[in-house]
C-alpha positions as CSV (number, residue, x, y, z in Angstrom):
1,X,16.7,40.9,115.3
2,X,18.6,42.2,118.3
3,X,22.3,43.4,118.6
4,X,24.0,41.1,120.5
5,X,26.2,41.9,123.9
6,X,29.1,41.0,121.4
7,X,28.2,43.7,119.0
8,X,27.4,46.1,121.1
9,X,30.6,46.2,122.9
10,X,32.5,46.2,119.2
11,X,30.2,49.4,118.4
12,X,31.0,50.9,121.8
13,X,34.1,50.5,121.7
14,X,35.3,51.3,118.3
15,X,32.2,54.2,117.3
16,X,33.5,53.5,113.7
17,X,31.1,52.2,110.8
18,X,31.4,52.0,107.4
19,X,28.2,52.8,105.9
20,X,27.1,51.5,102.8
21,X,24.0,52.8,100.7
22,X,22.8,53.4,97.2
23,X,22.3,56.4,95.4
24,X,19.2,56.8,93.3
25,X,21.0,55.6,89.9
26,X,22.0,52.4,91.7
27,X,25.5,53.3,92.4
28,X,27.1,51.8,95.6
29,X,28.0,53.9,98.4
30,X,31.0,53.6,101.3
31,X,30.8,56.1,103.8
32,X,32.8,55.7,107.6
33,X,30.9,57.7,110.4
34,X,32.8,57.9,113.4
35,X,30.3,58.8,115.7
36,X,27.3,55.2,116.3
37,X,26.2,55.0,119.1
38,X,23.9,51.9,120.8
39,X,20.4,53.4,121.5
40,X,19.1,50.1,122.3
41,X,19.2,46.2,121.3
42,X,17.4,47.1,117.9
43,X,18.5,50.9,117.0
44,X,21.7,52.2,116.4
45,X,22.7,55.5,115.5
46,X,24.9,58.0,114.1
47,X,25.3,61.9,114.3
48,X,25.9,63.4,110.8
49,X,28.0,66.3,109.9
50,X,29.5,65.7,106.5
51,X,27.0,63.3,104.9
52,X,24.9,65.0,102.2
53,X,25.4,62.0,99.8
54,X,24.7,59.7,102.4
55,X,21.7,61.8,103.6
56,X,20.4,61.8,99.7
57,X,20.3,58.3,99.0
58,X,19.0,57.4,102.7
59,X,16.0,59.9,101.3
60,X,15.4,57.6,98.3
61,X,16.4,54.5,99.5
62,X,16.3,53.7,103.6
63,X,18.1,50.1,103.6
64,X,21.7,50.6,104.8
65,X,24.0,48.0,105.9
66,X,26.9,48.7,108.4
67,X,30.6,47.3,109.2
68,X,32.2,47.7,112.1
69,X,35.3,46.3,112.7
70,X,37.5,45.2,115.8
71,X,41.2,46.7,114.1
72,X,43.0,44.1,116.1
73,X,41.4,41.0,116.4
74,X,39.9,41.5,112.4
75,X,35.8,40.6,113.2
76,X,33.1,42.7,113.5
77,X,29.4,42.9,113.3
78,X,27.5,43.5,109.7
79,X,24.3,45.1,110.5
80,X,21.5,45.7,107.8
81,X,18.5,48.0,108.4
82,X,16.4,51.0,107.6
83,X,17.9,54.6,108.3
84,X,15.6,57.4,109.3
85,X,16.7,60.8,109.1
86,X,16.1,62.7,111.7
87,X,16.1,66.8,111.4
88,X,17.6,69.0,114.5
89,X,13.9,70.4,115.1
90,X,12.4,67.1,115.4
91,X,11.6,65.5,118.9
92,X,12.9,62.5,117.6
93,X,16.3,64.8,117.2
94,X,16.0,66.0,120.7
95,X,15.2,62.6,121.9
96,X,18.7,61.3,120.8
97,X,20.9,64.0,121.2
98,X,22.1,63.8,124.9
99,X,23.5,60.1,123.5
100,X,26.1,62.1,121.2
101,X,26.8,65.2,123.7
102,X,27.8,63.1,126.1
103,X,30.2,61.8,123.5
104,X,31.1,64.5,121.6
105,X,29.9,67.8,123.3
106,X,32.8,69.7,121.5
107,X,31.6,68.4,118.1
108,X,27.6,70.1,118.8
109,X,28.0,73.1,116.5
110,X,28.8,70.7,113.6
111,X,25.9,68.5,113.9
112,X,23.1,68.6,110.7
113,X,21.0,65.4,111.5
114,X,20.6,61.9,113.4
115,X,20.3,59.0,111.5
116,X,18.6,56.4,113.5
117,X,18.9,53.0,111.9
118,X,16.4,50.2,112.9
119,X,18.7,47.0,113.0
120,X,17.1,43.9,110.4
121,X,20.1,42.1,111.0
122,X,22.9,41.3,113.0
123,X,25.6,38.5,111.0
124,X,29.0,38.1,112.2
125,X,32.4,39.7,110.3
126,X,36.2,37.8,110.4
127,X,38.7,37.4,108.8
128,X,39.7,34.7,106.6
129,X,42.6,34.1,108.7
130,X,41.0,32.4,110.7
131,X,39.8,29.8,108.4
132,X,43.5,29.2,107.8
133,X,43.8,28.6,111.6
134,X,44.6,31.8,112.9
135,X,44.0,33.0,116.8
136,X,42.8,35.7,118.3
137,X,45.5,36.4,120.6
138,X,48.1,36.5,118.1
139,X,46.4,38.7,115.8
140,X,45.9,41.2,118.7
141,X,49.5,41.0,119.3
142,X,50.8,40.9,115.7
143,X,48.8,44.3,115.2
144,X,49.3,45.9,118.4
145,X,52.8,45.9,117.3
146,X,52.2,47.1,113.9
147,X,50.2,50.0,115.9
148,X,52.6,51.1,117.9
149,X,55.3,51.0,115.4
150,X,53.9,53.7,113.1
């Protein structure tokens, strides 16, 4: 399965996933990570800094699935795939790393690990609203205002 141009630009332009895995005992975990970036139309990635329960159960169990949601218009992209951990001495590491500097130079010196997730699946994320006939438009509007009131 590929990421499509639609997802791509929703990861792009938000960076923000919420990562769900399972620790060892079966227990659900929900993680954001701020940092994805697009490696290519079947990878995805993420830099991690403050992860070591994420890290753990990715070492036990490598399915993840991922949200990422468009704040104003409320849809998104699930992905579901396989994590790989990627330690800073790796070439792997190496590999990815210009990806996140050129992001987040500032952020280097708090940088553990890449986790490079092979994308399964790609489904599509809205909101029930729109099942109840909302549009696009307005919801961008309705929460840009709510934005920019806070």
């Amino acid at each position: 399965m590929t990421l499509s141009a639609s997802a791509v630009r929703t990861i792009e332009t938000w960076r923000l996933g919420f990562v769900a895995t399972t620790s060892p005992d079966g227990m659900p975990n929900l993680s954001p990570k701020g940092t994805f970036v697009v490696v290519d139309n079947k990878t995805i990635a993420f830099v991690e800094m403050r992860s070591p329960g994420t890290v753990a159960n990715l070492e036990t169990n490598p399915d993840v699935e991922i949200n990422f949601v468009d704040v104003l218009s409320r849809r998104g992209v699930r992905i579901a795939g396989c994590g790989t951990i990627l330690d800073r001495e790796s070439d792997a590491y190496e590999e990815l790393l210009p990806l996140f500097l050129a992001l987040w130079p500032e952020l280097e010196p708090l940088y553990n690990r890449i986790v490079r997730i092979h994308v399964r699946e790609v489904r599509p994320l809205a909101s029930p609203i729109y099942e109840a006939g909302g549009q696009e438009a307005e919801l961008r509007a309705h929460w840009k205002r709510k934005i920019a009131a806070l």
